[in-house]
LODREN-281011 format. One record per residue (C-alpha): residue number from 1; residue in three letters; x, y, z. Coordinates in steps of 0.05 Angstrom, whole numbers. Each point is the difference from the previous one (the first is absolute). Last residue first. Layout:
! residues N
i = NUM, aa = ALA, xx = X, yy = Y, zz = Z;
...
//
This chain:
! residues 390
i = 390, aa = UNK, xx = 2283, yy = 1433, zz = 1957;
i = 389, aa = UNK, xx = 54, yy = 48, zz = 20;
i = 388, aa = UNK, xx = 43, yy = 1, zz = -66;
i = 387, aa = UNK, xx = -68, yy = 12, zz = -43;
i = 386, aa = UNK, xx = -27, yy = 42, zz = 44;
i = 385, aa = UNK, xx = 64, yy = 50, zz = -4;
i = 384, aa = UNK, xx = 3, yy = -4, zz = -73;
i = 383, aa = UNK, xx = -72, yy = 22, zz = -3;
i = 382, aa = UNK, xx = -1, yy = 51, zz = 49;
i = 381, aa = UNK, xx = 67, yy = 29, zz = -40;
i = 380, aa = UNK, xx = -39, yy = 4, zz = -58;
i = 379, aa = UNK, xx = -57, yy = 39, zz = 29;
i = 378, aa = UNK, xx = 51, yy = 53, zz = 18;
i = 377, aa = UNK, xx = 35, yy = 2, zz = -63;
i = 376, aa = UNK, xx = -61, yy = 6, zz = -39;
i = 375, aa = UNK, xx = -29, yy = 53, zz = 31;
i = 374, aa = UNK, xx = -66, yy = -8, zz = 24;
i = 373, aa = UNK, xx = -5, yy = 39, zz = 60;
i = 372, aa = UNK, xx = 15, yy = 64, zz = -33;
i = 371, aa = UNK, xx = -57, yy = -2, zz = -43;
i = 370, aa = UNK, xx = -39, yy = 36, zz = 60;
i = 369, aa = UNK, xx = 46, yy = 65, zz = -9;
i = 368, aa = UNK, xx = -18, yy = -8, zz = -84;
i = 367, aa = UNK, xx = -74, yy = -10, zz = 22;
i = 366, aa = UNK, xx = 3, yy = 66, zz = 54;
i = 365, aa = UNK, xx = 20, yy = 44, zz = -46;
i = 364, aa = UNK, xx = -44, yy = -15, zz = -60;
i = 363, aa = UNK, xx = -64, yy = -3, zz = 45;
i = 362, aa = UNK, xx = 17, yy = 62, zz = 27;
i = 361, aa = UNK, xx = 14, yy = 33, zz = -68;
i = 360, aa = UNK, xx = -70, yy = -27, zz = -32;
i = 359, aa = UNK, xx = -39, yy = 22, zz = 73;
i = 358, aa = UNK, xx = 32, yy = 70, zz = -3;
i = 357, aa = UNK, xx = -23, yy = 0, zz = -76;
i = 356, aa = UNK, xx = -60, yy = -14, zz = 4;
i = 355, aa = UNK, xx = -43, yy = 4, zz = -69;
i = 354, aa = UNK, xx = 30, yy = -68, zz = -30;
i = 353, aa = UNK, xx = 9, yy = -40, zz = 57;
i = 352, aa = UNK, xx = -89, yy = 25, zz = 17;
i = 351, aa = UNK, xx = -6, yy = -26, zz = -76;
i = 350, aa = UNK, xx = 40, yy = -67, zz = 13;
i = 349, aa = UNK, xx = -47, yy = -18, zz = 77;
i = 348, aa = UNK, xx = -68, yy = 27, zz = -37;
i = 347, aa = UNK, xx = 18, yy = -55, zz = -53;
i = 346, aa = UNK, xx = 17, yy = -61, zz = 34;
i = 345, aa = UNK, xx = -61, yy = 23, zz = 57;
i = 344, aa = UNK, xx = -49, yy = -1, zz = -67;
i = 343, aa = UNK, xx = 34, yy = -68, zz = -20;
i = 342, aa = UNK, xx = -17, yy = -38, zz = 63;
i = 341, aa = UNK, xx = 23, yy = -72, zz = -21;
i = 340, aa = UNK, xx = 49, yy = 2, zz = 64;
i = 339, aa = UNK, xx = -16, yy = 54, zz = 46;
i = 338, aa = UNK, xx = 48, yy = 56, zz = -2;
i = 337, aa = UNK, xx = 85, yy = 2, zz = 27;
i = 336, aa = UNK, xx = 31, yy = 73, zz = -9;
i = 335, aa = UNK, xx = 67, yy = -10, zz = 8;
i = 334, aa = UNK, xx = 56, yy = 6, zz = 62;
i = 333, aa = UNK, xx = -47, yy = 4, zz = 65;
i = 332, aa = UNK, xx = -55, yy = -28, zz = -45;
i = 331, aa = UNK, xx = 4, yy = -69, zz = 48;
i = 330, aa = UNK, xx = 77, yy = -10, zz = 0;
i = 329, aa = UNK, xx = 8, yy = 11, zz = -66;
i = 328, aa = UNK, xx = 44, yy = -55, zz = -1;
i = 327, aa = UNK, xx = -33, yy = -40, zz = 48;
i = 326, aa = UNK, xx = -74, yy = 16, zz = -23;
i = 325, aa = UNK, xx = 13, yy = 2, zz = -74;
i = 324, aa = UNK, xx = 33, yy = -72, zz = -2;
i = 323, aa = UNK, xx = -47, yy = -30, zz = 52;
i = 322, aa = UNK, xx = -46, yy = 3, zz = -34;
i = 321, aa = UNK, xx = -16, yy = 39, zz = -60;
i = 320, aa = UNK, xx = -44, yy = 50, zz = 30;
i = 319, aa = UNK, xx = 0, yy = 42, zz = -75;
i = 318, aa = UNK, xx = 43, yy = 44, zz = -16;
i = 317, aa = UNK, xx = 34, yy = 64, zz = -12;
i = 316, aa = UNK, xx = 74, yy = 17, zz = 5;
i = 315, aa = UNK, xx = 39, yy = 66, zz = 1;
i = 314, aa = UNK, xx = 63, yy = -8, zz = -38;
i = 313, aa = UNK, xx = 60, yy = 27, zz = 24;
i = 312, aa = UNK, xx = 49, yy = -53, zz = -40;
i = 311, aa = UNK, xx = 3, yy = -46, zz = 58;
i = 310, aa = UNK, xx = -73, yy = -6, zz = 10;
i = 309, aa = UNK, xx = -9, yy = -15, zz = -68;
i = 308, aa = UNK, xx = 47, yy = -66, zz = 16;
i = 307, aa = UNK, xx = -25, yy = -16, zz = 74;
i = 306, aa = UNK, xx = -81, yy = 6, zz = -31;
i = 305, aa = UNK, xx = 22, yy = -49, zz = -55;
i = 304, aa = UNK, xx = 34, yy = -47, zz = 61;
i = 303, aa = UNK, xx = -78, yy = -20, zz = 14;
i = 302, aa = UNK, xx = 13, yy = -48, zz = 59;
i = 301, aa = UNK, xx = -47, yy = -50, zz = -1;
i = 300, aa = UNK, xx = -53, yy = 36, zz = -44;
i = 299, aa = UNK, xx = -70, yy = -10, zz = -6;
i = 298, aa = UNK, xx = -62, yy = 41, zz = -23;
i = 297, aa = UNK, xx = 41, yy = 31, zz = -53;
i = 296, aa = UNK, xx = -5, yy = 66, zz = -22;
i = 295, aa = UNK, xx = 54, yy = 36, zz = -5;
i = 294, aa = UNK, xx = 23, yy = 86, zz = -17;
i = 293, aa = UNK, xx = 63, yy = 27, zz = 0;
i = 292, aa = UNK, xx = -11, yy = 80, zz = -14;
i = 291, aa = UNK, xx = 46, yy = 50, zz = -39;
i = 290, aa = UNK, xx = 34, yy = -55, zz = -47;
i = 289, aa = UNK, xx = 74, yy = 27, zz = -42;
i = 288, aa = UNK, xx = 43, yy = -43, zz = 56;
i = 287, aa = UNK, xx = -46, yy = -59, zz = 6;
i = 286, aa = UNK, xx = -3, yy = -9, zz = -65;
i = 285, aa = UNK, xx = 76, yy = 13, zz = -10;
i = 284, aa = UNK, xx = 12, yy = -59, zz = 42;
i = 283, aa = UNK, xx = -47, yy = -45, zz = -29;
i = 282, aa = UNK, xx = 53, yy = -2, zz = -47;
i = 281, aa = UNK, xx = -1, yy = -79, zz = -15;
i = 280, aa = UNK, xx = -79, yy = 7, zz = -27;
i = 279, aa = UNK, xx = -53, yy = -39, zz = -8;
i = 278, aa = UNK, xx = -47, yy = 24, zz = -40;
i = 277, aa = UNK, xx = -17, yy = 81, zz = -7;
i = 276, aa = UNK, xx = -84, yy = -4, zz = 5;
i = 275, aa = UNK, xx = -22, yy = 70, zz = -3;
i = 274, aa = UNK, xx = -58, yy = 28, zz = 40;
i = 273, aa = UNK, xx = -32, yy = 77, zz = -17;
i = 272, aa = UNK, xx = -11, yy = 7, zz = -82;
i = 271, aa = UNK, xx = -32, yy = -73, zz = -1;
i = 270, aa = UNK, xx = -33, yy = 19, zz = 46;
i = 269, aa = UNK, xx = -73, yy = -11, zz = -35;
i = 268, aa = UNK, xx = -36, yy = -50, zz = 53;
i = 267, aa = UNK, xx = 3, yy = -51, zz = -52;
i = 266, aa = UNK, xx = 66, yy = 17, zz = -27;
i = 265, aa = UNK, xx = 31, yy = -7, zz = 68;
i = 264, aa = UNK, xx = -45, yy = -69, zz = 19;
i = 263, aa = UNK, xx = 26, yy = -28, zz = -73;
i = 262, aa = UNK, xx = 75, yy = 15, zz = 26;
i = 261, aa = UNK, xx = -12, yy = -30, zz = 67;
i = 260, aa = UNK, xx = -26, yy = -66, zz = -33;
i = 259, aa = UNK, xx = 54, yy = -6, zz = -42;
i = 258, aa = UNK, xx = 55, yy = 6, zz = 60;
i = 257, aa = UNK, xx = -35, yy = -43, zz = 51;
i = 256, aa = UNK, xx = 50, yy = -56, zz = -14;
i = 255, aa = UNK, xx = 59, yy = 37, zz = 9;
i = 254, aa = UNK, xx = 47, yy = 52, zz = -9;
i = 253, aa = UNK, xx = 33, yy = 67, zz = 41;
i = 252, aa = UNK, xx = -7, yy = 71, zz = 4;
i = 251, aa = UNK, xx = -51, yy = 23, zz = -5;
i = 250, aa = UNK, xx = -9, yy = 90, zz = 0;
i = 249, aa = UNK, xx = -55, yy = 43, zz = 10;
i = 248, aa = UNK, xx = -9, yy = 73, zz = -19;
i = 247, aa = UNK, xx = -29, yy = 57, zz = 32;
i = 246, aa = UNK, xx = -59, yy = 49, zz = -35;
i = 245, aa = UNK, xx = -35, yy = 13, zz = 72;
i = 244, aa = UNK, xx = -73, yy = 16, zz = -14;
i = 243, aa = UNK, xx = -22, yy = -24, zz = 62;
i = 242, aa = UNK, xx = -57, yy = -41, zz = -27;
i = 241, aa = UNK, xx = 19, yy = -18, zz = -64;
i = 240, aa = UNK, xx = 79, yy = -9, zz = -1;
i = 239, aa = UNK, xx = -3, yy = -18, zz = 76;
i = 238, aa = UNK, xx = -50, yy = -43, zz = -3;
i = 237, aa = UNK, xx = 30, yy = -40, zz = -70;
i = 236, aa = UNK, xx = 57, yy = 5, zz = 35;
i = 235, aa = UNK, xx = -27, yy = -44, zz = 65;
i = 234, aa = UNK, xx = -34, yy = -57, zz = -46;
i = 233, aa = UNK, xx = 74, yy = -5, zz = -26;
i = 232, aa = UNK, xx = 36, yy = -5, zz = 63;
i = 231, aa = UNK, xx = -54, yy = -52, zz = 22;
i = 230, aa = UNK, xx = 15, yy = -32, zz = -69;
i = 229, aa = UNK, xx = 78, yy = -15, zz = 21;
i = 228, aa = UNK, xx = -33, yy = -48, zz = 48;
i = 227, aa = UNK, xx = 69, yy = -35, zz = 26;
i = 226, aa = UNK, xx = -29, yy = -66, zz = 8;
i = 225, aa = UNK, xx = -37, yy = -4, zz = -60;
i = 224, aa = UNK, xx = 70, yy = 5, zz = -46;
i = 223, aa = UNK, xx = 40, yy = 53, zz = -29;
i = 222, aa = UNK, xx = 67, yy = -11, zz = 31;
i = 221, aa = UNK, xx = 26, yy = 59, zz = 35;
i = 220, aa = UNK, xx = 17, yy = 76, zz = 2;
i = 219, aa = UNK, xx = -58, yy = 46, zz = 3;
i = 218, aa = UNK, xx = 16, yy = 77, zz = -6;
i = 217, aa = UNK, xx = -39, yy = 63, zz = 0;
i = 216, aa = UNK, xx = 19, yy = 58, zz = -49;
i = 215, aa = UNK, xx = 27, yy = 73, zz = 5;
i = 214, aa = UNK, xx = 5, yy = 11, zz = -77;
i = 213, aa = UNK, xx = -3, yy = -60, zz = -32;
i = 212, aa = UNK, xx = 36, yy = 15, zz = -75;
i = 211, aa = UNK, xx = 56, yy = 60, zz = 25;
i = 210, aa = UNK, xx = 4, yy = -39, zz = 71;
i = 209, aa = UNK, xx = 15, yy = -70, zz = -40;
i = 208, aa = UNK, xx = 43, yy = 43, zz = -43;
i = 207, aa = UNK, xx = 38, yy = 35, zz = 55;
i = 206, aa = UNK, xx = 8, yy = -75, zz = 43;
i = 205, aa = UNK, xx = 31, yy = -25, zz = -73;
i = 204, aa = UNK, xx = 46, yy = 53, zz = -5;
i = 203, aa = UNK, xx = 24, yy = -8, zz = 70;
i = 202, aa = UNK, xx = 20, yy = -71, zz = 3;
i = 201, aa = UNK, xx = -7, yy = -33, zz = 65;
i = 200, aa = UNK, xx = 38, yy = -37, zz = 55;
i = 199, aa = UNK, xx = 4, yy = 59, zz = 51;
i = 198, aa = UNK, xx = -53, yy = -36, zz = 41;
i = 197, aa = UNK, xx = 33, yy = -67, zz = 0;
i = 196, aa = UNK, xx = -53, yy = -57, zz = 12;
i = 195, aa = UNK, xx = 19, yy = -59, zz = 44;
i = 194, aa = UNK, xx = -45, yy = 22, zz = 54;
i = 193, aa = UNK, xx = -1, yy = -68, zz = 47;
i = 192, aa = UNK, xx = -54, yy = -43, zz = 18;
i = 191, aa = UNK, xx = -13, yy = -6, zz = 83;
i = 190, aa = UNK, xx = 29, yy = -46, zz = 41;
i = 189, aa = UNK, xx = -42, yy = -21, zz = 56;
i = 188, aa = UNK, xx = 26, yy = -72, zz = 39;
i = 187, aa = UNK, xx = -46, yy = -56, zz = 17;
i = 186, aa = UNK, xx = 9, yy = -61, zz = 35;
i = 185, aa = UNK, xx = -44, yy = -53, zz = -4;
i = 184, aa = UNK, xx = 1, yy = -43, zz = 72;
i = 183, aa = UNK, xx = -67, yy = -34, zz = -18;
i = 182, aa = UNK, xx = -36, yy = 25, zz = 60;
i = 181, aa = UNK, xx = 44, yy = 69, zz = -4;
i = 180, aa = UNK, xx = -15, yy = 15, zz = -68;
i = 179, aa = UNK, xx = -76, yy = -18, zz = 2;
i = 178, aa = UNK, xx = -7, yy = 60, zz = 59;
i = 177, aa = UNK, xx = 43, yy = 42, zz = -38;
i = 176, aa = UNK, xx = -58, yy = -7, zz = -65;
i = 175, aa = UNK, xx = -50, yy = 24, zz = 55;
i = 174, aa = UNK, xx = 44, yy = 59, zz = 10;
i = 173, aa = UNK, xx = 16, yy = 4, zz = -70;
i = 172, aa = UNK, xx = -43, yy = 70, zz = -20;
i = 171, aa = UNK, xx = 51, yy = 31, zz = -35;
i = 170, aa = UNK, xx = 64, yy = -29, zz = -2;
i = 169, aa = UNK, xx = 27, yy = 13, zz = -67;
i = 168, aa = UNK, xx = 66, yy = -19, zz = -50;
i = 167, aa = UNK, xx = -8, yy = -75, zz = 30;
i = 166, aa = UNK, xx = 59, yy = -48, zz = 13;
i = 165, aa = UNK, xx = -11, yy = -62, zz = 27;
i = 164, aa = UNK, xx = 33, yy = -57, zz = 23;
i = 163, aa = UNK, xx = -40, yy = -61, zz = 30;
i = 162, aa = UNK, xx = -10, yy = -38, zz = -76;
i = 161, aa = UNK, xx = -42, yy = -47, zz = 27;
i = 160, aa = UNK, xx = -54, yy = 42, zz = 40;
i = 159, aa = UNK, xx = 2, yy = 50, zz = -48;
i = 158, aa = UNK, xx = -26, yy = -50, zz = -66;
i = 157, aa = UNK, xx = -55, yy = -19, zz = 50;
i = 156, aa = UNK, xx = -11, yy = 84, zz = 10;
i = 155, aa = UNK, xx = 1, yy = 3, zz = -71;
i = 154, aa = UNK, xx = -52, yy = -59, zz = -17;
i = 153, aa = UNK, xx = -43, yy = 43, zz = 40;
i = 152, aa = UNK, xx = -18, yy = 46, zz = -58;
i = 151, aa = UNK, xx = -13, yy = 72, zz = -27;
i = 150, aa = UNK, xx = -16, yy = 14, zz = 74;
i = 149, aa = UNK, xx = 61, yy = -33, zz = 30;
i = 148, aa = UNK, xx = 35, yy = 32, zz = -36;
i = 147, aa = UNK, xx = -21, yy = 82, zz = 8;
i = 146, aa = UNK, xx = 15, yy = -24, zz = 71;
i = 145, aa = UNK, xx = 81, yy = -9, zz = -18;
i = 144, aa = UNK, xx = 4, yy = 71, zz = -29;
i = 143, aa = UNK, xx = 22, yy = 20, zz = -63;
i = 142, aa = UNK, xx = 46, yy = -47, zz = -43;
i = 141, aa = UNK, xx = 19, yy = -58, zz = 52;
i = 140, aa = UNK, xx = 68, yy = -40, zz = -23;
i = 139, aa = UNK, xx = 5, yy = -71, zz = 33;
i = 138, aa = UNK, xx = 59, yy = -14, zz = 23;
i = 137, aa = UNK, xx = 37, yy = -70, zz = 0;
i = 136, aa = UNK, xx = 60, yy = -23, zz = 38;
i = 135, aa = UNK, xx = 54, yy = -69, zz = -13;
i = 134, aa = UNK, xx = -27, yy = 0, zz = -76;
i = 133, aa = UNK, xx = -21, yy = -51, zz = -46;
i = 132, aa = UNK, xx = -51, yy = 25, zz = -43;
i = 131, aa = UNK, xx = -56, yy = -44, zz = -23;
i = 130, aa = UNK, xx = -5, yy = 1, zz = 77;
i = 129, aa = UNK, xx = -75, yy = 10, zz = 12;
i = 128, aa = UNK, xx = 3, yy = 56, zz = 31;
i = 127, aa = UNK, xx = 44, yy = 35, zz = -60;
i = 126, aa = UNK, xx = -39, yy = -23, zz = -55;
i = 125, aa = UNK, xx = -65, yy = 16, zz = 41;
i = 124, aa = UNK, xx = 20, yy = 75, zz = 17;
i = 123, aa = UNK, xx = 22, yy = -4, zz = -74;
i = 122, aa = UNK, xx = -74, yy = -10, zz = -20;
i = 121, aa = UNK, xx = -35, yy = 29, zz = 54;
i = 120, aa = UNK, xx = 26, yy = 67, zz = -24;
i = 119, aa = UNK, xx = 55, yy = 35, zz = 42;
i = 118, aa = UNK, xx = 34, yy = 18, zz = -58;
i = 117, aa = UNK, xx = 65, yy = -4, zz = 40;
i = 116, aa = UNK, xx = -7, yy = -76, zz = 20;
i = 115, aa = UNK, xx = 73, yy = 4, zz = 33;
i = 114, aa = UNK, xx = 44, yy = -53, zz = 7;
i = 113, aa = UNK, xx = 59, yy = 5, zz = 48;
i = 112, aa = UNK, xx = 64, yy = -38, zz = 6;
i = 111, aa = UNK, xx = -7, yy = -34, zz = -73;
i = 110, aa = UNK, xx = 10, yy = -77, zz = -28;
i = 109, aa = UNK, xx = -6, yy = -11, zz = -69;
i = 108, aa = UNK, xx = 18, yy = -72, zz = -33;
i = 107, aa = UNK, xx = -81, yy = -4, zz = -11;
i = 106, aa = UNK, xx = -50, yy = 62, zz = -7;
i = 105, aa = UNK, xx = -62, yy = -48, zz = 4;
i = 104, aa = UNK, xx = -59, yy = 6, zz = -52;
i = 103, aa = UNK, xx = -4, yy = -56, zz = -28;
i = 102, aa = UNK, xx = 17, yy = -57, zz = 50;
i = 101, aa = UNK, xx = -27, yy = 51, zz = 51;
i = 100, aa = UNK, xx = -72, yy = -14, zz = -27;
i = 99, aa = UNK, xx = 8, yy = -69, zz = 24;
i = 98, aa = UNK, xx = 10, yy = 18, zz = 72;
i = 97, aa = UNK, xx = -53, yy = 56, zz = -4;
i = 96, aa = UNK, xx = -56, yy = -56, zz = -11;
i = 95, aa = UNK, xx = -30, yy = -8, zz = 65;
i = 94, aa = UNK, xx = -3, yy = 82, zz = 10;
i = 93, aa = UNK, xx = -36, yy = -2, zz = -69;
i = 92, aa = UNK, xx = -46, yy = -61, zz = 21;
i = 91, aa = UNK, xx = -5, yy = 36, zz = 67;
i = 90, aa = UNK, xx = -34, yy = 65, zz = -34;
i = 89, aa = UNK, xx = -42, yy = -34, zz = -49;
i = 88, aa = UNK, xx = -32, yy = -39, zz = 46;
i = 87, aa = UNK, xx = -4, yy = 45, zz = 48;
i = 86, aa = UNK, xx = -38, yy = 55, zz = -46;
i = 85, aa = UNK, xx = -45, yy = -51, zz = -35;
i = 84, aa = UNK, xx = -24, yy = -23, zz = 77;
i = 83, aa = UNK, xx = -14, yy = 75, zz = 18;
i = 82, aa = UNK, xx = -43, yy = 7, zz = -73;
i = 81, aa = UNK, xx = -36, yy = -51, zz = 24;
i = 80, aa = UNK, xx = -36, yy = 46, zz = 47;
i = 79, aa = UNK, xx = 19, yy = 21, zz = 66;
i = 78, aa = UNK, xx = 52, yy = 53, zz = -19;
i = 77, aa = UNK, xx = -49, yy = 23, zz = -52;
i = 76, aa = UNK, xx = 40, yy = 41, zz = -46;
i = 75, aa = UNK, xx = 45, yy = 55, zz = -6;
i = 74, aa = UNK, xx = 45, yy = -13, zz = 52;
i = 73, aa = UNK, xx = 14, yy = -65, zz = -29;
i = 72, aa = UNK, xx = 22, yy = 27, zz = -69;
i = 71, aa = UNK, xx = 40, yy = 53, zz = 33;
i = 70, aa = UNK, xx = 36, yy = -50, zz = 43;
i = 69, aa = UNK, xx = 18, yy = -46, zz = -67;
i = 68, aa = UNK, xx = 63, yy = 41, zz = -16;
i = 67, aa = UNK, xx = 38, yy = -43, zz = 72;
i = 66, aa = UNK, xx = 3, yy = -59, zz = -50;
i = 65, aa = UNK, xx = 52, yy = 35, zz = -50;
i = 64, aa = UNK, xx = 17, yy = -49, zz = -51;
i = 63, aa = UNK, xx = -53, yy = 25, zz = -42;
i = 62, aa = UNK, xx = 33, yy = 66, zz = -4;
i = 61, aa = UNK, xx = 55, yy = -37, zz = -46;
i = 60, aa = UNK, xx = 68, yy = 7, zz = 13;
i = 59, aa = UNK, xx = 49, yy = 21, zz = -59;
i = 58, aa = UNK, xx = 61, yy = -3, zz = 25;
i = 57, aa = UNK, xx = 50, yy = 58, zz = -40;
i = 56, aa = UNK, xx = 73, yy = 10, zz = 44;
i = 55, aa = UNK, xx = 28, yy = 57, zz = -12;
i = 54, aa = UNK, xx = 75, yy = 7, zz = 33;
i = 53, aa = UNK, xx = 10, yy = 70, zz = 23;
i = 52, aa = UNK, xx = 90, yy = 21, zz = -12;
i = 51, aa = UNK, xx = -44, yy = 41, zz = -48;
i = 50, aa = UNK, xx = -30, yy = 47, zz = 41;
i = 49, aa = UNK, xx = -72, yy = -1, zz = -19;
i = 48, aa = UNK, xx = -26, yy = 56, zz = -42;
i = 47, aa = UNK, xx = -12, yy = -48, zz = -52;
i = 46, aa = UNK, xx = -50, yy = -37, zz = 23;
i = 45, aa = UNK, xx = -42, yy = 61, zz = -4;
i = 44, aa = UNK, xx = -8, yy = -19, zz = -77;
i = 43, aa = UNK, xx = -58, yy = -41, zz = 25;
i = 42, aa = UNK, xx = -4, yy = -74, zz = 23;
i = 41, aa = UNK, xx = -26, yy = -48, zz = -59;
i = 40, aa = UNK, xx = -6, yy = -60, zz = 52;
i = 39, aa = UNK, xx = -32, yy = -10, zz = 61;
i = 38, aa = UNK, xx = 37, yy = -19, zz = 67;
i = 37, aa = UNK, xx = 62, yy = 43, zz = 10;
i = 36, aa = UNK, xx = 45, yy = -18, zz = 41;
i = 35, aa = UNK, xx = 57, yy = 60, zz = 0;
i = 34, aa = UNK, xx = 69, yy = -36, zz = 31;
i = 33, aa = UNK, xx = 38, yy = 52, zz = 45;
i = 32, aa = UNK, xx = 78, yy = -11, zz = 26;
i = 31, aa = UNK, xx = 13, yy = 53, zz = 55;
i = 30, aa = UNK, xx = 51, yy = 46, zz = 3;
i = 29, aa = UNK, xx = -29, yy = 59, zz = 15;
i = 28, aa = UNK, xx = -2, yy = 38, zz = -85;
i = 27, aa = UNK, xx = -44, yy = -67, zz = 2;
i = 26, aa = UNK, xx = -48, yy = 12, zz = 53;
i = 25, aa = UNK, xx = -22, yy = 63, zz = -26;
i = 24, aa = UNK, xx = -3, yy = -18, zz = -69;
i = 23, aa = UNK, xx = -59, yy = -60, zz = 22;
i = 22, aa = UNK, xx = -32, yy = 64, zz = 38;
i = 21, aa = UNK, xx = 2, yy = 40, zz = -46;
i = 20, aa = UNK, xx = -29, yy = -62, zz = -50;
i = 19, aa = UNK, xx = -52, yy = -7, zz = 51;
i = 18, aa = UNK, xx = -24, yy = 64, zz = 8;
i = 17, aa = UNK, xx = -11, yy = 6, zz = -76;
i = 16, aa = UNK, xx = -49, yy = -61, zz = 6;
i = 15, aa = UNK, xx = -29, yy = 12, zz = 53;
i = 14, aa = UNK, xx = -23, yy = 75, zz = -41;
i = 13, aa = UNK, xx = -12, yy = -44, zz = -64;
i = 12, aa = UNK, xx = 39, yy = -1, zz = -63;
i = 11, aa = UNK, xx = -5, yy = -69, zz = -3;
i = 10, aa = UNK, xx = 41, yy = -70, zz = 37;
i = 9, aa = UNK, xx = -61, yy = -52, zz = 22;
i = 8, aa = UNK, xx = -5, yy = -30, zz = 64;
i = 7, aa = UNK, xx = 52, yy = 19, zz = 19;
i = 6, aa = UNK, xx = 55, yy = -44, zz = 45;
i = 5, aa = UNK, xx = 70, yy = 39, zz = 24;
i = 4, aa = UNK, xx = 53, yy = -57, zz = 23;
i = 3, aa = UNK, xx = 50, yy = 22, zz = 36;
i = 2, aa = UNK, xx = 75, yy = -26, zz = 11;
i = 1, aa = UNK, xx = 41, yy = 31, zz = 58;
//
């Protein structure tokens, strides 16, 4: 069977990473994978493909992509002129997709399944609109299909023709079931897998990140607005001067927000209490040394950073990142979930970890038993057997 596998963009981003096990996956099973990708200047990440994976590089340009003017509409007058702007715009685009395959086309390629595995509208709308040519198409849904529809309708048109989706959570689709079954979209649940090995790390460093940190809190991921590192932050400086609690915290990862996090530390005088570590390939022996997991995005679609601490013992707190922290998590049953942007619950929640230790080992226990359900094998096999049943 030949796949095609479309992203958006190829960095070292959690959809990302789940694509390229997936993308392995499907290989070591015999099938033949090409990786679209449709910007250029993709990440080192690229090379953890297998390398039996052909790369294709398309750029595609976002203003190809007539289903990105919903937002626009929605947030204007729907009456005014600004309505006639929007259709105008919309079906000159639609009008014009013909010529804009001449460019951007993937000719003398022909594939069993396509899959827009970013799940972005703009590899939804490469795939929908056939600049692939593919037999089946499925349309990847990061989070939960509502969550969607909210950011945008242009999904739910993508949806409607694409047919097959696969979502990693169902929370709160019943009226998203309802515009499955008028449009005949058929949706599967396949959550991300745990890919990380919890007896893959090196001792002597996990000593001498314990010997420097102490017991510290841990944030893994890309330093950027939606992730809210600086809640985190706000909530040290509380529990340094307020509770009196000399704990450490840890970044790990890079981004745009990076500068502006470090002048907020030295600002608020921490520069003593959070560290900024880069990215990092041994996240592993981060997770391993860290006494607390802590996160505080509003959002997250499946939140596989709660799965990895999780899976080293690690007692997570964060904020109601939907519907990430609720399914894993399972609504506090396996974390401690707070308000988002509340930093005084953030804090409270990591000092009462810290001085209860019944609730610390519970928490540990019952995370590594709940981790169980996302073993990579298993979610694997779900895969392969979609993909053969489609």
């Amino acid at each position: 069977m030949k796949i095609a596998m479309v992203f958006d963009r190829l960095l070292w981003g959690g959809i990302e990473r789940v694509g390229v096990i997936f993308a392995n996956a499907m290989i070591e099973n015999g099938f033949d994978v090409d990786i679209i990708i449709l910007e250029d200047n993709p990440e080192s990440i690229i090379k953890e493909l297998n390398p039996k994976c052909n790369i294709i590089i398309k750029p595609f340009s976002a203003k190809c992509n007539y289903e990105n003017f919903w937002p626009w509409l929605i947030e204007h007058d729907f009456f005014g002129l600004e309505s006639l702007a929007f259709f105008v715009k919309y079906f000159l685009l639609k009008i014009a997709t013909p010529l804009m395959k001449i460019k951007h086309k993937i000719r003398n390629r022909e594939y069993d399944i396509a899959i827009a595995f970013s799940g972005h509208i703009k590899d939804l709308t490469y795939i929908s609109d056939d600049y692939v040519k593919c037999k089946k198409k499925v349309g990847w849904v990061h989070g939960a299909e509502y969550s969607y529809n909210m950011i945008s309708p242009g999904f739910f048109r993508l949806y409607k023709r694409i047919k097959n989706l696969v979502c990693i959570s169902d929370m709160c689709d019943i009226d998203c079931d309802k515009w499955n079954k008028k449009f005949n979209i058929r949706k599967v649940k396949i959550c991300n897998p745990c890919s990380i090995d919890t007896s893959d790390y090196d001792n002597e460093i996990v000593e001498e990140l314990k010997d420097k940190y102490g017991d510290f809190c841990l944030m893994v991921g890309r330093v950027d607005q939606d992730k809210n590192q600086e809640l985190i932050i706000d909530a040290f400086y509380e529990i340094k001067n307020q509770y009196g609690l000399d704990k450490k915290f840890l970044i790990v990862g890079d981004g745009p927000k990076m500068e502006t996090l470090k002048r907020k530390v030295i600002k608020m005088g921490l520069q003593d209490t959070v560290f900024f570590m880069g990215t990092r390939a041994d996240v592993g022996n981060f997770y391993k040394a860290a006494k607390i997991y802590t996160h505080a995005a509003p959002v997250e679609g499946f939140g596989m950073v709660y799965v990895e601490a999780m899976s080293f013992g690690v007692p997570v707190v964060t904020t109601d990142a939907i519907p990430g922290s609720r399914d894993i998590l399972e609504n506090g049953k396996y974390g401690i979930i707070v308000d988002n942007n509340n930093a005084h619950q953030m804090a409270d929640s990591i000092v009462n970890l810290y001085n209860d230790d019944s609730l610390y080992n519970s928490l540990s226990e019952k995370g590594k038993k709940k981790c169980e359900n996302f073993n990579q094998e298993l979610i694997e096999k779900q895969l392969i057997d979609y993909l053969n049943n489609l």
